[in-house]
N, CA, C and O of each residue as an XYZ file, in Angstrom:
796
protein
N       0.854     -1.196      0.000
C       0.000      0.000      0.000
C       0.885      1.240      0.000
O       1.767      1.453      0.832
N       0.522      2.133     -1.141
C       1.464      2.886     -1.108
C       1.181      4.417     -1.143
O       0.793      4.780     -2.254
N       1.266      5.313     -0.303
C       0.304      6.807      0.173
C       0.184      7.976     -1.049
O      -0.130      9.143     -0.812
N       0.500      7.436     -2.435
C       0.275      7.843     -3.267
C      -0.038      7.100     -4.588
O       0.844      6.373     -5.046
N      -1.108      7.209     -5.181
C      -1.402      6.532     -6.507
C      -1.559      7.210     -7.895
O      -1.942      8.379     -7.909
N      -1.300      6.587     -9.036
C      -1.670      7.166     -9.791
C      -2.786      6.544    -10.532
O      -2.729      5.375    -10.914
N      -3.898      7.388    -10.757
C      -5.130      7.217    -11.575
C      -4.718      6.702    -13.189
O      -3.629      6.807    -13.754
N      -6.079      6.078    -13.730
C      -6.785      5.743    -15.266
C      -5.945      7.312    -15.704
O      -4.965      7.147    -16.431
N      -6.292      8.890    -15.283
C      -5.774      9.507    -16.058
C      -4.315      9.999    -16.030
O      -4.009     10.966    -16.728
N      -3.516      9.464    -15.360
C      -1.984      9.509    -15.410
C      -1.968     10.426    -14.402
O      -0.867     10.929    -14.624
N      -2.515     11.166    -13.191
C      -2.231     11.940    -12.615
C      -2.184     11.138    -11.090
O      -3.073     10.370    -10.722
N      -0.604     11.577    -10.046
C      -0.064     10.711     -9.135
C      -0.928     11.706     -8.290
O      -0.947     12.912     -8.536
N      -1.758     11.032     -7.116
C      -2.506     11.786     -6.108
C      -2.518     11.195     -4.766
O      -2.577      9.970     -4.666
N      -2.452     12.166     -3.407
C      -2.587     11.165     -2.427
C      -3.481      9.942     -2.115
O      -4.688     10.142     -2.248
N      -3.150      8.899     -1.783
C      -3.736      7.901     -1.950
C      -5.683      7.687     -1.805
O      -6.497      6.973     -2.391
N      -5.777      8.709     -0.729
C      -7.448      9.038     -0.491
C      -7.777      9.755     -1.487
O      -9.006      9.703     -1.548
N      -7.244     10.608     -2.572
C      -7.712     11.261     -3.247
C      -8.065     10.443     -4.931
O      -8.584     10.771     -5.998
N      -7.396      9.194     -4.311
C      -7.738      8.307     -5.974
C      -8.483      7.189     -5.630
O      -8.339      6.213     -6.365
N      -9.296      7.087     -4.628
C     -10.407      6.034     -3.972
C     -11.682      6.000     -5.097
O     -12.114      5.092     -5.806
N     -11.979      7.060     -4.967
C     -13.512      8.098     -5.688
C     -13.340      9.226     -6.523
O     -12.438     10.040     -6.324
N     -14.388      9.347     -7.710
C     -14.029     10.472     -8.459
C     -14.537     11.322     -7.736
O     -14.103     12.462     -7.898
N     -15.472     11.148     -6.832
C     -15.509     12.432     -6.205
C     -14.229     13.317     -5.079
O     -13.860     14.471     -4.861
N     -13.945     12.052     -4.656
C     -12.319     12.446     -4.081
C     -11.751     12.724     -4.577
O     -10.998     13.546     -4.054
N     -11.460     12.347     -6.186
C     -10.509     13.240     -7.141
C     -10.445     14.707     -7.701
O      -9.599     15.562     -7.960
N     -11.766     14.532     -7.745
C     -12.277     16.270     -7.919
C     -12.362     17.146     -6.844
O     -12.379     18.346     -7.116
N     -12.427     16.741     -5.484
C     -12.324     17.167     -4.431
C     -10.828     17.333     -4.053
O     -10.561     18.519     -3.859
N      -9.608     16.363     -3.868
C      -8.609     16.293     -3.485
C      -7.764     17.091     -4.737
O      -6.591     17.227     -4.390
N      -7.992     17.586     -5.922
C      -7.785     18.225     -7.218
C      -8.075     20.014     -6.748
O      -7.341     20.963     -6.471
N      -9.091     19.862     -6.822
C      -9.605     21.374     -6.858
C     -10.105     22.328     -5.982
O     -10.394     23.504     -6.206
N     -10.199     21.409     -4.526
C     -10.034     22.211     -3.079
C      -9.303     21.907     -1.807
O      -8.716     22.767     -1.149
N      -9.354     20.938     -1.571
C      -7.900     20.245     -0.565
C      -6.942     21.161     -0.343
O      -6.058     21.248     -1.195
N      -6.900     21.964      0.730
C      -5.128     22.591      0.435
C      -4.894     23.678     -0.064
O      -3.777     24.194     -0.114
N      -6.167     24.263     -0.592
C      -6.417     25.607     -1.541
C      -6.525     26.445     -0.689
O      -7.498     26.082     -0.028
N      -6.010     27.654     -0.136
C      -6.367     28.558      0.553
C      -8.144     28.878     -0.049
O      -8.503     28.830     -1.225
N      -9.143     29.243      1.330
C      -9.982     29.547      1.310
C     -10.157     30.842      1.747
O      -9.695     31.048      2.870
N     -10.685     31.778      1.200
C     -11.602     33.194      2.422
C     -12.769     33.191      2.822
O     -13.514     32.214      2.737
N     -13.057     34.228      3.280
C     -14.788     34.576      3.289
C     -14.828     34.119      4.115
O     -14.015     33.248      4.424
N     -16.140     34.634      5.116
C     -17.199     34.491      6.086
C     -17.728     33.072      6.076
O     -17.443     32.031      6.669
N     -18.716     33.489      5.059
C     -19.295     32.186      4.595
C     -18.909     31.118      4.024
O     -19.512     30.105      4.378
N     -18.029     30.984      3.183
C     -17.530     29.947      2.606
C     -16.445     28.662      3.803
O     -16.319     27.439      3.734
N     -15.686     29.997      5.077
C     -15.282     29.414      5.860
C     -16.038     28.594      7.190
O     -15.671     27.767      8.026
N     -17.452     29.410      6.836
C     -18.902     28.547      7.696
C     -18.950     27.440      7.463
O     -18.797     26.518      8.265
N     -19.220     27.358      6.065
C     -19.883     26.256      5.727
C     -18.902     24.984      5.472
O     -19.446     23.893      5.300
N     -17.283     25.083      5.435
C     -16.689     24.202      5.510
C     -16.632     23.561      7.504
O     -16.818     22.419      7.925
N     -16.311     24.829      8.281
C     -16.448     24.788      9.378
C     -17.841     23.911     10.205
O     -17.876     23.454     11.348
N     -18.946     23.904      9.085
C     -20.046     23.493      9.539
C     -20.110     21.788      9.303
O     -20.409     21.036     10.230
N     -19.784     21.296      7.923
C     -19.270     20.373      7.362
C     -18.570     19.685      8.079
O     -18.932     18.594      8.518
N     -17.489     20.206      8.302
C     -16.697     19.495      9.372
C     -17.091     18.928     10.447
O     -16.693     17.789     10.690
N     -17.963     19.598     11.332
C     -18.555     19.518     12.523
C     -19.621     18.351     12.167
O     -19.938     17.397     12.876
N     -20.070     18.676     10.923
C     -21.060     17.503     11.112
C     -20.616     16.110     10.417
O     -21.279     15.072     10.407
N     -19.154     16.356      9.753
C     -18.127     14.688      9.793
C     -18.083     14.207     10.804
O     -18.400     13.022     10.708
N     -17.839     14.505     11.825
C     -17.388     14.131     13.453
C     -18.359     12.697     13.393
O     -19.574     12.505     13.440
N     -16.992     11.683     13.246
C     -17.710     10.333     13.655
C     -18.663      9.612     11.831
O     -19.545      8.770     11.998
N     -18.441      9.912     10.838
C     -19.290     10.023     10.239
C     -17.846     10.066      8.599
O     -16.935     10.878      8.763
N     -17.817      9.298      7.391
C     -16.607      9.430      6.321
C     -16.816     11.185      5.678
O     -17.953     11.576      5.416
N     -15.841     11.928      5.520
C     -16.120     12.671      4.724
C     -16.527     13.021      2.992
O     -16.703     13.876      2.124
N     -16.497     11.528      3.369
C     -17.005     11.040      1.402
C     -18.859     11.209      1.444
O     -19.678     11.585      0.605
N     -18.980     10.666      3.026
C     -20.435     10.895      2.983
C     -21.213     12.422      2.833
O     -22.291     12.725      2.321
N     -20.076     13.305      3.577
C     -20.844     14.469      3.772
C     -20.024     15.359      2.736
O     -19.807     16.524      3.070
N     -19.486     14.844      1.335
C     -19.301     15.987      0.323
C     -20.190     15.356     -1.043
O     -20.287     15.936     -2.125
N     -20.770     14.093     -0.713
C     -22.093     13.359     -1.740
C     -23.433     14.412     -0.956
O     -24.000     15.284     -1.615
N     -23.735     14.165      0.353
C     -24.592     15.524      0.475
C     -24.266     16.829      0.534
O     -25.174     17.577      0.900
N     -23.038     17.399      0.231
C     -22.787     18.749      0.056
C     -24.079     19.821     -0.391
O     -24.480     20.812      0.219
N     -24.618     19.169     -1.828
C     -25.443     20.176     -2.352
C     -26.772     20.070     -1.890
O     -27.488     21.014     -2.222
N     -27.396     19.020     -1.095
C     -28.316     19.380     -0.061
C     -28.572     19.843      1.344
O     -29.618     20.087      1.945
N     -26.891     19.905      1.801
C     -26.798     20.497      2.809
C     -26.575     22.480      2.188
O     -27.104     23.281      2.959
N     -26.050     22.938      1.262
C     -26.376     23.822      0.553
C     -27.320     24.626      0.784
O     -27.384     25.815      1.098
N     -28.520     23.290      0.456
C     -29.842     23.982     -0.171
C     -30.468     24.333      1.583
O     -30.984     25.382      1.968
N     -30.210     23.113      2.366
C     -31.208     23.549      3.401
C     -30.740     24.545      4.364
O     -31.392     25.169      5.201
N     -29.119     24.589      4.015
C     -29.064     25.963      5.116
C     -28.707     27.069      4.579
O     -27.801     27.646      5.181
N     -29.044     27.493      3.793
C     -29.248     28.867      2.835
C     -27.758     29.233      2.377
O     -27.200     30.255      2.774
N     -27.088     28.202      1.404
C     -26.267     28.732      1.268
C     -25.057     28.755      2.178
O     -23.925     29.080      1.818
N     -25.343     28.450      3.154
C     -24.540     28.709      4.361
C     -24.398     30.062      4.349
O     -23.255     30.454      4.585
N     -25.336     30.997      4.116
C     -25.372     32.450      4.602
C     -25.121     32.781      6.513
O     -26.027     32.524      7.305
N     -24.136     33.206      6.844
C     -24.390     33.055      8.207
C     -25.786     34.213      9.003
O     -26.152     34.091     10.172
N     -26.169     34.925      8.330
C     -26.838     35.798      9.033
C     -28.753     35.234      8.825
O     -29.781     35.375      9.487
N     -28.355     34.550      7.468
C     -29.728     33.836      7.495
C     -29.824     32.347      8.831
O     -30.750     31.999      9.563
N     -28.534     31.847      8.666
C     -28.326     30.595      9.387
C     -28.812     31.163     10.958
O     -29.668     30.567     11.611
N     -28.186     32.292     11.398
C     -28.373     32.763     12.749
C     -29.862     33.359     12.934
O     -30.139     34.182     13.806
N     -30.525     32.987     12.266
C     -31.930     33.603     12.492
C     -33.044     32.566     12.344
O     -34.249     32.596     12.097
N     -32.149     31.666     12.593
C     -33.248     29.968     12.302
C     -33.676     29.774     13.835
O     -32.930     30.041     14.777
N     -35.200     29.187     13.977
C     -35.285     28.593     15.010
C     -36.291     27.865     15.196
O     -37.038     27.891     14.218
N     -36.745     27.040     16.257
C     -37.448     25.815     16.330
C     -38.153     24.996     15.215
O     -38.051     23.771     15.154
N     -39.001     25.871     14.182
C     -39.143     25.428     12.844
C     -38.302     25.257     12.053
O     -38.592     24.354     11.269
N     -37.350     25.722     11.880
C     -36.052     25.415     11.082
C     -35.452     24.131     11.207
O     -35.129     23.320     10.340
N     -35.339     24.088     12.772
C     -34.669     23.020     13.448
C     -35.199     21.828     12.986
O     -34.509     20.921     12.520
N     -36.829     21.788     13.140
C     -37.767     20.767     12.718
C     -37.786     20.344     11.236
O     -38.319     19.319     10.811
N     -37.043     21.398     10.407
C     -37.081     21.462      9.119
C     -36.155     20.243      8.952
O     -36.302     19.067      8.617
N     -35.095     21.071      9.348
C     -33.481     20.434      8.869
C     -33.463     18.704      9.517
O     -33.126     17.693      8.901
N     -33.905     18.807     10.818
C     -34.365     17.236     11.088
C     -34.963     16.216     10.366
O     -34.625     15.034     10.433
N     -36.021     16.753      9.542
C     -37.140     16.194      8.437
C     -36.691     15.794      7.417
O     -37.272     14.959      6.724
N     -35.508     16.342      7.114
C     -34.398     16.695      5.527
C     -33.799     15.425      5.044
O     -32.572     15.460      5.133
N     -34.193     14.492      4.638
C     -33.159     12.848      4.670
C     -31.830     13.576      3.622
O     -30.803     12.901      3.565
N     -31.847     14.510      3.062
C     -30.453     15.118      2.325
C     -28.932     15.264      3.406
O     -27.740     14.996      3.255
N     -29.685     15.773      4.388
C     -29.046     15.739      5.081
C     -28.405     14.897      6.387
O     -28.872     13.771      6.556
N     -27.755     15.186      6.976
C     -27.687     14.660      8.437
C     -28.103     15.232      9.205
O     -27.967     16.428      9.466
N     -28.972     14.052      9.927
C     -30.049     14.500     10.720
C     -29.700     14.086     12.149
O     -29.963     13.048     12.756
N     -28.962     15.306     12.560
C     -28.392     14.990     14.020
C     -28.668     16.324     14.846
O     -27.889     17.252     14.628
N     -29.902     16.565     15.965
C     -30.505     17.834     16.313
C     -29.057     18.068     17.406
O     -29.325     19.005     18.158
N     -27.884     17.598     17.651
C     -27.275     18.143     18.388
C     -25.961     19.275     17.385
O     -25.671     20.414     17.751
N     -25.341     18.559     16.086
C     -24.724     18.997     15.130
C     -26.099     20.369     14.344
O     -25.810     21.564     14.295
N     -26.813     20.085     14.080
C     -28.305     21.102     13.398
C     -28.108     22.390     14.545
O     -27.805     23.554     14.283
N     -28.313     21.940     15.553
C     -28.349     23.178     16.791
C     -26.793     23.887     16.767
O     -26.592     25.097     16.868
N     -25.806     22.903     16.619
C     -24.552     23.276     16.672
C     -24.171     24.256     15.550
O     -23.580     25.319     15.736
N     -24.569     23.784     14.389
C     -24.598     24.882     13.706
C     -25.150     26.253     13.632
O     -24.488     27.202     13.213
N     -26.351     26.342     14.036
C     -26.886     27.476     14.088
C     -26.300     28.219     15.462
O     -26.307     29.442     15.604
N     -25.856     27.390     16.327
C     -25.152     28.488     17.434
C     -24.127     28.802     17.184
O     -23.855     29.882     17.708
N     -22.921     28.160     16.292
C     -22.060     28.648     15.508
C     -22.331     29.762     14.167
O     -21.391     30.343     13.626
N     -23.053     29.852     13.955
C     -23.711     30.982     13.146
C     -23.765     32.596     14.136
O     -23.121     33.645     14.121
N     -25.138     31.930     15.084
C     -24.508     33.381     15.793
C     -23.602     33.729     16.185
O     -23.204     34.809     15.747
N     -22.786     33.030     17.201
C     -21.105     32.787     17.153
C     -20.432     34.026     16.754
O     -19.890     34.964     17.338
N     -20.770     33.530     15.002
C     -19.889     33.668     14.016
C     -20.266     35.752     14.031
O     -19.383     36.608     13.973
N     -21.515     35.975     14.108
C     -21.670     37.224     14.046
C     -21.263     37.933     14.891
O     -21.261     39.155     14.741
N     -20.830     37.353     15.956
C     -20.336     38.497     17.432
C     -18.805     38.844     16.865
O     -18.306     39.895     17.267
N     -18.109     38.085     16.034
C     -16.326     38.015     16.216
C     -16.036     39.638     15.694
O     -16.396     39.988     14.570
N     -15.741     40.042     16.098
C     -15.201     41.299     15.677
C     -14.924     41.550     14.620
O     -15.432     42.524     14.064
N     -13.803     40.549     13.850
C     -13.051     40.873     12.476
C     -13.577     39.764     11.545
O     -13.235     39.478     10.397
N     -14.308     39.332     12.185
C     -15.079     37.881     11.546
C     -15.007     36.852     11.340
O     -13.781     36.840     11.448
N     -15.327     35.473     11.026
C     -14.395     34.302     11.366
C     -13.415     34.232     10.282
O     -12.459     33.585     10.706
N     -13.279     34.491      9.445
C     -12.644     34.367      8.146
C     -10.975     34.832      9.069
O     -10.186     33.904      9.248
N     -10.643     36.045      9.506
C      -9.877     36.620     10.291
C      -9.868     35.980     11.125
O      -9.333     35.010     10.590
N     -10.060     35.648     12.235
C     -10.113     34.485     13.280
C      -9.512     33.502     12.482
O      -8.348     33.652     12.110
N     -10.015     32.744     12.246
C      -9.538     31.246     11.753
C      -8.193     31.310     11.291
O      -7.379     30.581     11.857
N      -7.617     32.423      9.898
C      -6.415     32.483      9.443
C      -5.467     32.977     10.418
O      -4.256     32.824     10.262
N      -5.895     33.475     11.266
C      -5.051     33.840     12.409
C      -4.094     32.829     13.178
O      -3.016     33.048     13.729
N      -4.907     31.520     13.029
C      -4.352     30.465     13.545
C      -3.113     29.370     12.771
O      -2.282     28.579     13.218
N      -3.538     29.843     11.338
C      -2.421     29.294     10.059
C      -0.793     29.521     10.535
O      -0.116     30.546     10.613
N      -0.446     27.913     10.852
C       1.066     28.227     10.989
C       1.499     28.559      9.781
O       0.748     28.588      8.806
N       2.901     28.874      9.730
C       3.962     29.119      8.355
C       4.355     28.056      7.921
O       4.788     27.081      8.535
N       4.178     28.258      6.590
C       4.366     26.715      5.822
C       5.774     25.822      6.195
O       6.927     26.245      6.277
N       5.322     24.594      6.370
C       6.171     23.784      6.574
C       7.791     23.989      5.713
O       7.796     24.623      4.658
N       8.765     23.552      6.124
C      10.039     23.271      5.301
C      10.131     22.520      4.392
O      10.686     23.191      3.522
N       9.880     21.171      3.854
C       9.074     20.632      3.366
C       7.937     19.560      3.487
O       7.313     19.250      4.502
N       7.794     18.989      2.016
C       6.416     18.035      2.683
C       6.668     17.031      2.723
O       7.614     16.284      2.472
N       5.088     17.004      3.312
C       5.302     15.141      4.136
C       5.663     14.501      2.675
O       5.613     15.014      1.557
N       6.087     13.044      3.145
C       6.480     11.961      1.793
C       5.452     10.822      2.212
O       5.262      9.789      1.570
N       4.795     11.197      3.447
C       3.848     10.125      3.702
C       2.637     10.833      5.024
O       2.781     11.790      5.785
N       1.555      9.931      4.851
C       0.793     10.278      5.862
C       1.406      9.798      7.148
O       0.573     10.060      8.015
N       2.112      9.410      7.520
C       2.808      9.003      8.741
C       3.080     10.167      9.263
O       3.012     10.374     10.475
N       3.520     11.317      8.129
C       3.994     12.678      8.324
C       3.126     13.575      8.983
O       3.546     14.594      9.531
N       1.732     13.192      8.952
C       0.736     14.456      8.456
C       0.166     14.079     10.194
O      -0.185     12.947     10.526
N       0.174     15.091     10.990
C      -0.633     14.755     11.870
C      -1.910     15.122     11.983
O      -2.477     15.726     11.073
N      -2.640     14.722     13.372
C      -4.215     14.864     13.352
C      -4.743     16.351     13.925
O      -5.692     17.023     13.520
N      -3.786     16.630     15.022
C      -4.016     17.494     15.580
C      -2.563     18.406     16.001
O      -1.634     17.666     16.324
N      -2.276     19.773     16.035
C      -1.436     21.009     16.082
C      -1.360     21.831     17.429
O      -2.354     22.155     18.079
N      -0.474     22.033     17.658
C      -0.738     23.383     19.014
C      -1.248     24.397     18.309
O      -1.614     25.363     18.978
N      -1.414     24.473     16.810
C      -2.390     25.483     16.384
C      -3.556     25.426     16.005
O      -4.237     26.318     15.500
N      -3.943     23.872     16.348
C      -5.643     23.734     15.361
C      -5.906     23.751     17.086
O      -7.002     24.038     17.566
N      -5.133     23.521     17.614
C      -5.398     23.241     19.708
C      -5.688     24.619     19.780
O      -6.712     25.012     20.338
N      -4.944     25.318     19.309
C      -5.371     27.106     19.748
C      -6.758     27.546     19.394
O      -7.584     27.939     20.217
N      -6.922     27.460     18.260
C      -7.581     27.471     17.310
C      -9.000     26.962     18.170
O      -9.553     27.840     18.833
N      -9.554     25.693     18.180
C     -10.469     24.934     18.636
C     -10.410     26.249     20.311
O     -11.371     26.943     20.644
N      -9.265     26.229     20.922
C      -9.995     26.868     22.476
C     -10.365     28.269     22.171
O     -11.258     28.836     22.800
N      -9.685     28.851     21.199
C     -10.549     29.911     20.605
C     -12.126     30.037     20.304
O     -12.794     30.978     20.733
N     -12.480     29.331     19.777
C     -13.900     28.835     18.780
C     -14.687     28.729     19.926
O     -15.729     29.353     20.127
N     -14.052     27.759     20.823
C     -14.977     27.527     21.916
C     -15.268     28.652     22.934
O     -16.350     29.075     23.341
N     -14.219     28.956     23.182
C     -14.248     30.631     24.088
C     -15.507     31.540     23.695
O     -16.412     32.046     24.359
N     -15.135     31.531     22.149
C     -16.612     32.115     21.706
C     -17.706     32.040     21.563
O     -18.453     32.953     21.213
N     -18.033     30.770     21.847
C     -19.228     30.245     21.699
C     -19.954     29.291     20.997
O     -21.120     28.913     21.114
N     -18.365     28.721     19.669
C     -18.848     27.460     19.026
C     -18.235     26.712     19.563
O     -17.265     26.679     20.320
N     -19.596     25.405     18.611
C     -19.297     24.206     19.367
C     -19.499     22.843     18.599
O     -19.574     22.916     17.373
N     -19.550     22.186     18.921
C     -18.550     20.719     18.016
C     -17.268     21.318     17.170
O     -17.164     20.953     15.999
N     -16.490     22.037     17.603
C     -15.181     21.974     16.974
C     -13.781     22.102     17.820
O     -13.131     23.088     18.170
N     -13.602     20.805     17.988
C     -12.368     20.130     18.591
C     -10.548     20.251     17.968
O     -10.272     20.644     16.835
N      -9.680     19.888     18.838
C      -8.693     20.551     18.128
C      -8.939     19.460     16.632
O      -9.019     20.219     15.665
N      -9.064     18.106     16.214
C      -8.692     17.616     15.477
C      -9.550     17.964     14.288
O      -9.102     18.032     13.144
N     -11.159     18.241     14.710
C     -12.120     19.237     13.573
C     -11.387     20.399     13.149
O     -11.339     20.721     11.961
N     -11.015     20.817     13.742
C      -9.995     22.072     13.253
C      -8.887     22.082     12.690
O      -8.480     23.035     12.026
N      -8.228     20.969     12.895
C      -6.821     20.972     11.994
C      -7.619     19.785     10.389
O      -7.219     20.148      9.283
N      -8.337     18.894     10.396
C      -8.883     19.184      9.422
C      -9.803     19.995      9.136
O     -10.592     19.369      8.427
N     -10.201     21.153      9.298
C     -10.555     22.428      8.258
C      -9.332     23.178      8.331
O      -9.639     24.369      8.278
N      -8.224     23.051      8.417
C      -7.027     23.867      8.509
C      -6.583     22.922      7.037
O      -5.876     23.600      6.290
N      -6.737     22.166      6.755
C      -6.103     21.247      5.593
C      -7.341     21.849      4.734
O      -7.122     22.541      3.740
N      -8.334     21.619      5.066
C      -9.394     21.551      3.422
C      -9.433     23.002      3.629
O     -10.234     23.171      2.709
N      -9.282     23.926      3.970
C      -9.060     25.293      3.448
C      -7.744     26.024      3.485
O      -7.598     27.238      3.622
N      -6.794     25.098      3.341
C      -5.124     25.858      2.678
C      -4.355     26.885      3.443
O      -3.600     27.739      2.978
N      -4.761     26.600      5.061
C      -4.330     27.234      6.090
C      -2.945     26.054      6.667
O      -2.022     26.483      7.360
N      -3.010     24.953      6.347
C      -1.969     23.589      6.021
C      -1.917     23.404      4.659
O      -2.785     23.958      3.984
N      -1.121     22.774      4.149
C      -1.143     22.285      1.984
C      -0.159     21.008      3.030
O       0.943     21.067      3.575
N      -1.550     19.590      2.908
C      -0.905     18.341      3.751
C      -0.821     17.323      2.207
O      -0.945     16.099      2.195
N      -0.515     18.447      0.646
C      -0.340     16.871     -0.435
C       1.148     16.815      0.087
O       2.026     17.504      0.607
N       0.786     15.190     -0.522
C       2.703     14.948     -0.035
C       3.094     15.358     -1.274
O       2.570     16.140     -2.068
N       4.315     14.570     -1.330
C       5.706     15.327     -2.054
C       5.014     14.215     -3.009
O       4.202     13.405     -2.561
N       5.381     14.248     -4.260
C       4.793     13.594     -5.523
C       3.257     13.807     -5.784
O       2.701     13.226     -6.716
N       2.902     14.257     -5.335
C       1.086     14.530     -5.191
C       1.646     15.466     -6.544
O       2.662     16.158     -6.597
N       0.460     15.192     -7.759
C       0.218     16.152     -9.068
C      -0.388     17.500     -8.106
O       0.349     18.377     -8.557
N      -0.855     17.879     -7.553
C      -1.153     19.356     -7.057
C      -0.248     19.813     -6.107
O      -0.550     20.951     -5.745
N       0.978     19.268     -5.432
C       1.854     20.078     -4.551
C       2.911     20.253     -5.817
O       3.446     21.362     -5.825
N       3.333     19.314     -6.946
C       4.006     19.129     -8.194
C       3.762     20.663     -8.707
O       4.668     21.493     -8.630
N       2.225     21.038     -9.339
C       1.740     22.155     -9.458
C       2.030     23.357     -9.103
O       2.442     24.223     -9.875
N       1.762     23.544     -7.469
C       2.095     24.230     -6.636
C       3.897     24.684     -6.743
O       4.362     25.824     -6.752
N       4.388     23.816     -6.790
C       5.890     24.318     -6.275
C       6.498     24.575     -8.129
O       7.718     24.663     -8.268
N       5.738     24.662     -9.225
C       5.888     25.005    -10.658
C       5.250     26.581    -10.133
O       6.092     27.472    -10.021
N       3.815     26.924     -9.819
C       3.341     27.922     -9.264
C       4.798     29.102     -8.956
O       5.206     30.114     -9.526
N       5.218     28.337     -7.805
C       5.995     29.062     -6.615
C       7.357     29.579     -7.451
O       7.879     30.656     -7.163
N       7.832     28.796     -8.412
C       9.056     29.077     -9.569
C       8.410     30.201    -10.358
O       8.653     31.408    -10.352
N       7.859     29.758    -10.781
C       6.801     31.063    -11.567
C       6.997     32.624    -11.139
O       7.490     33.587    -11.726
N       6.322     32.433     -9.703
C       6.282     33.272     -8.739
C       5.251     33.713     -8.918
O       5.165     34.935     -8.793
N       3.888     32.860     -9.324
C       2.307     33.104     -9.033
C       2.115     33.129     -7.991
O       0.969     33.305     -7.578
């Protein structure tokens, strides 16, 4: 078994990222990508929270009905949901239907509106400086950081909740606050052509 494969289309990818085409298109075109925004960092943040215990293959096949039922992941619509909503999103078989993660989100929504500079700022705040180089294996890659640890007692201080240090250091990977492809991965390959460039 070997922590990198290469696909039918000739491209070498970390080994989870050549399981599923949806992992390929996923581990291709957002994995590792720096993310911004409010919202966009919600709704991965929300995602996450509701992987806990659960494959993340499952919850990026419901991506676009989790989408639909929480508006987008608008946070100011999300923070204005209540008991009918709740009842909504419970009802939803698109989704995951877990009233403790459903509630969790929406209190992470309001949360999200008190932060001063907003979570987008918050969260990158916590981005260590890129590694020296990269892992050559997942042996390399750990689960959890004294910065996704910061990070998580932050979140919580404020008032969200289901996000633990190890929820946090993966959304520190799927939004490019970590870049965890290893070394032969076709997108760190990319990346360090990028960096010669000087894109």
């Amino acid at each position: 078994m070997t922590d990198l494969v290469t696909g039918p289309d000739g491209l070498t990818r970390c080994a989870w990222g050549s399981s599923t085409p949806d992992y390929a298109v996923y581990h291709d075109t957002e994995w590792g990508r720096p993310l911004r925004g409010d919202d966009a960092l919600y709704e991965r943040l929300t995602l996450e929270a509701f992987q806990s215990g659960l494959s993340w293959l499952t919850i990026l096949r419901k991506r676009p009905a989790f989408r639909l039922a929480f508006d987008e992941f608008r946070i100011e619509r999300v923070a204005g949901y209540g008991e009918a909503d709740v009842a909504r999103l419970l009802a939803d078989a698109g989704i995951v239907r877990n009233r403790a993660k459903i509630e969790a989100a929406i209190a992470n929504a309001r949360a999200a509106l008190e932060l001063p500079d907003g979570l987008s700022a918050l969260l990158w705040s916590y981005a260590p400086p890129p590694r020296a180089a990269r892992p050559e294996s997942f042996a390399e890659v750990p689960a959890l950081t004294p910065e996704s640890t910061a990070m998580a007692k932050a979140l919580k201080k404020s008032g969200f909740r289901f996000v633990g240090p190890t929820t946090a250091y993966a959304l520190m990977q799927a939004t490019g606050m970590v870049d965890d492809h290893l070394a032969g991965c076709h997108v760190a390959a990319a990346q360090v052509a990028r960096d010669e460039m000087g894109a």
